[in-house]
Each structure stands twice: as C-alpha cells, then as structure tokens.
C-alpha positions, 0 to 999 in steps of 0.5 A, spaced: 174 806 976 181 805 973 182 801 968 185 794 968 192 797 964 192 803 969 192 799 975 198 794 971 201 799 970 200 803 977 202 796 980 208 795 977 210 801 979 210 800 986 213 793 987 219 793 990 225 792 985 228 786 985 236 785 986 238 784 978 234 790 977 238 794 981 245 791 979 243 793 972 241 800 974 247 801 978 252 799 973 249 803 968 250 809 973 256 808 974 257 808 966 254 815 965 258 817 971 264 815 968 262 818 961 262 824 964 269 824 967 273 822 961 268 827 956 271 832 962 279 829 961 279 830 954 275 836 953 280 840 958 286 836 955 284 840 949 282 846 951 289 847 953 293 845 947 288 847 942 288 855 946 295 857 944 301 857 949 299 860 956 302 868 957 307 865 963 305 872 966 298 872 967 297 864 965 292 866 960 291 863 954 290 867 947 284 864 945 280 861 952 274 862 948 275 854 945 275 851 952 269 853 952 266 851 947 270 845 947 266 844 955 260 845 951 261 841 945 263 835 950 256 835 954 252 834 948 257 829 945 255 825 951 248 823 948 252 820 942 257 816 947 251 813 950 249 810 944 255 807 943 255 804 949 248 802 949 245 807 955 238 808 954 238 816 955 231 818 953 230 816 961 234 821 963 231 827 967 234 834 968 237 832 973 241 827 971 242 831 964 245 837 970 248 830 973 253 829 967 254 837 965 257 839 972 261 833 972 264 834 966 264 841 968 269 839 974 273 835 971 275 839 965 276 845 969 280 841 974 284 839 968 285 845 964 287 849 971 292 843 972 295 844 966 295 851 966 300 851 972 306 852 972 310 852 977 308 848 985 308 852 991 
C-alpha cells in the first residue's frame, strides 16, 4: 500500500501542466539557450585575440592551446551565470548540461573560425 505522500506526490506529477506553468518553463529555456550562445560569442572572440596574431599562410595561431581552455572555461561559467540570472540549474540533467556545451561549442567555433578568415572566396 503507498502512502498518502507518495500518492500526492505520484499525482503531481501526472497532471497536466497548466499554461503559465509552460510559459515559465519556456522562458526559462529560451534564457539557458541564450546564455550558451553569448558564453559561445565571447569565449571565441577571446580565443582569437588572446592566441596571437594568425600565421597568414596556415591561419594557425601560436598558442591554440587558449581556445580551448577559453571553450572549457566558458561551459563551466555558465553554472555561475545562471545564478545571476536566477535559473534554477540544480534541475538540469545531462542532457540539458551536454545541450548548453555543444551549443557554446558551435558558437565559439563559428566565431573563432570567422575571425580566422581572412579573405572571402
């Protein structure tokens, strides 16, 4: 027999969500998706002025080693940036956490990549 709590708790989580529910749910999505994208701006403007000035043969820079740790450094900030912004991120899961890296990933790569080019075709 379950208990009176356990059942409370089993029927909360069957009821349909109501519409402000949603709303906030989806705004708060949208802030954590935005979060990712700047964090993904910054981190690859960085990455390429703080690398040293690009070989205009290769288009390698000197130390590439900073991107990096600019990409990682920018995924982990994000945790503190929530805070800020008041989202609650001790309920994100994996998937939400590998959500937030590949889409800083894309954007710092993006970037870092365009401002590595120097000429267009």
């Amino acid at each position: 027999m379950m208990s009176d709590n356990a059942v409370a708790a089993e029927a909360e989580t069957t009821r349909p969500r109501t519409r402000a529910e949603k709303q906030v749910e989806h705004r708060s999505r949208i802030k954590r998706t935005l979060v990712a994208c700047f964090m993904g701006i910054l981190t690859g403007a960085l990455s390429f002025y703080l690398s040293g000035t690009p070989d205009p043969v290769t288009g390698l820079q000197a130390n590439n080693i900073i991107g990096l740790l600019l990409l990682a450094a920018g995924v982990v900030f994000q945790k503190h940036v929530f805070m800020l912004l008041g989202v609650d991120y001790l309920e994100l899961t994996g998937k939400d956490w590998f959500y937030q890296s590949f889409m800083t990933f894309a954007l710092w790569f993006m970037t870092w990549t365009l401002l590595l080019t120097t000429a267009v075709l």
